[in-house]
N, C-alpha and C positions, 0 to 999 in steps of 0.2 A: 635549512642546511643540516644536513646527518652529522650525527655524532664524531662518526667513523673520518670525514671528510674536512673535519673544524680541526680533528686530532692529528690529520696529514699536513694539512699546513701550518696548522703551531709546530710540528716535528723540523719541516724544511727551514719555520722561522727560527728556529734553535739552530738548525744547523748552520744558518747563515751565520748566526748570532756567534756561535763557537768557531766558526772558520777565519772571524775577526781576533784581530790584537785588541787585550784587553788590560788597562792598567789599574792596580790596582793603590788606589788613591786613599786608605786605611790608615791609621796613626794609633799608635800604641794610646791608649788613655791614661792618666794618672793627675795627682794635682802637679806633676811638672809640666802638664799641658800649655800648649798656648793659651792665654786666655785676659779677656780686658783688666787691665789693673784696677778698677774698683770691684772685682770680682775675687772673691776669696778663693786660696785654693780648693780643689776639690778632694774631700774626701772618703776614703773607703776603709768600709770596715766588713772582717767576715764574721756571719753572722754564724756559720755551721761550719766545720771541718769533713774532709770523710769520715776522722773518727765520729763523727753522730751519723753518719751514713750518704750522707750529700754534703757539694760543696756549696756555700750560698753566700753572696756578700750583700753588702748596702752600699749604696754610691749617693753623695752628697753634694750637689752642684747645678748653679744656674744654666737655665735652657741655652744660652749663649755661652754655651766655653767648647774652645777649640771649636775641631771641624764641622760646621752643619749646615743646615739649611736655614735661611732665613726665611720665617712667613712672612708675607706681603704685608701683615698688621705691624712687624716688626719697627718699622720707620715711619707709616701711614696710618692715619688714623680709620678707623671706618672697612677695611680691607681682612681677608680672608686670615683666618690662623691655619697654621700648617695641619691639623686634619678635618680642612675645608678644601684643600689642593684634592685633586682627582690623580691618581695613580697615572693616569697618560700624559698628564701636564707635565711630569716628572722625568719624560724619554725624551729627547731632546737630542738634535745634533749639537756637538761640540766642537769650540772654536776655543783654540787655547794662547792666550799671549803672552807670550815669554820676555819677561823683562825681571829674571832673577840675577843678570851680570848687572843692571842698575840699579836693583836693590840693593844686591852685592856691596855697591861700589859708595849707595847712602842710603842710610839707615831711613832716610824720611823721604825717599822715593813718592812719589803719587804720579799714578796714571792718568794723562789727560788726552783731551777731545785729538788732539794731535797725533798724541803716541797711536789712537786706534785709527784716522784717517792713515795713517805712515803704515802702518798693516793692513789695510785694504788695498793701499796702492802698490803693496808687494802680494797678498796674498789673495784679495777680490773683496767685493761687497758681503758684508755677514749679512745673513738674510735674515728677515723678520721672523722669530720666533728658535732663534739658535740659542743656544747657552753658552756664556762668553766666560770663560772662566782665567784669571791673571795668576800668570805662575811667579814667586816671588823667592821660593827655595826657602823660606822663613823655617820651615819647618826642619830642617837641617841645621839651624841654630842651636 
């Protein structure tokens, strides 16, 4: 395949890409962060100012705080750590379930096998290989 040819259709794949709603799912960091209670808060320190000519900080804190990825080794033993994932594992259709009025409504919400058949039967079968992701609004806490 030409150069020329690879570079036409990555352009039309961008612009499909851009012609999409795009949410931007980002959270401010700090140690006010979400993050597990045996987890200390995180800390940052700057390490340069511009007066030394750049800004630079240090950031202090467990791979699990706030928003991330979980690697597959995370809970299994034996299984890939996150720069073992390949870059296209990572694009994924997304299916989003909305149960932030019943977190809302209690603190110890859990989502189970029910709540996701009770959205299939409103919304369809998630197919194999989607990224199910549960909206909970926590982060507006």
């Amino acid at each position: 395949m030409s150069t020329v040819k690879t570079e036409n259709e990555l352009l039309k794949a961008i612009e499909v890409l851009q012609s999409k709603e795009w949410v931007d799912l980002t959270h401010t960091f700090g140690p006010d962060s979400p993050h597990f209670s045996a987890f200390e808060d995180a800390e940052i320190e700057t390490l340069f100012t511009h007066d030394d000519g750049f800004f630079a900080q240090r950031f202090n804190f467990p791979g699990q705080y706030g928003t991330h990825i979980d690697a597959p080794i995370h809970f299994v033993r034996n299984q890939r750590y996150l720069e073992e994932l390949e870059l296209k594992e990572l694009v994924l259709p997304l299916v989003v379930i909305d149960k932030s009025k019943e977190a809302d409504e209690n603190n110890d919400f859990v989502l189970s096998v029910e709540d996701i058949l009770k959205f299939e039967a409103e919304h369809g079968t998630i197919e194999a290989g989607t990224f199910v992701a549960l909206r909970t609004d926590w982060s507006k806490r």
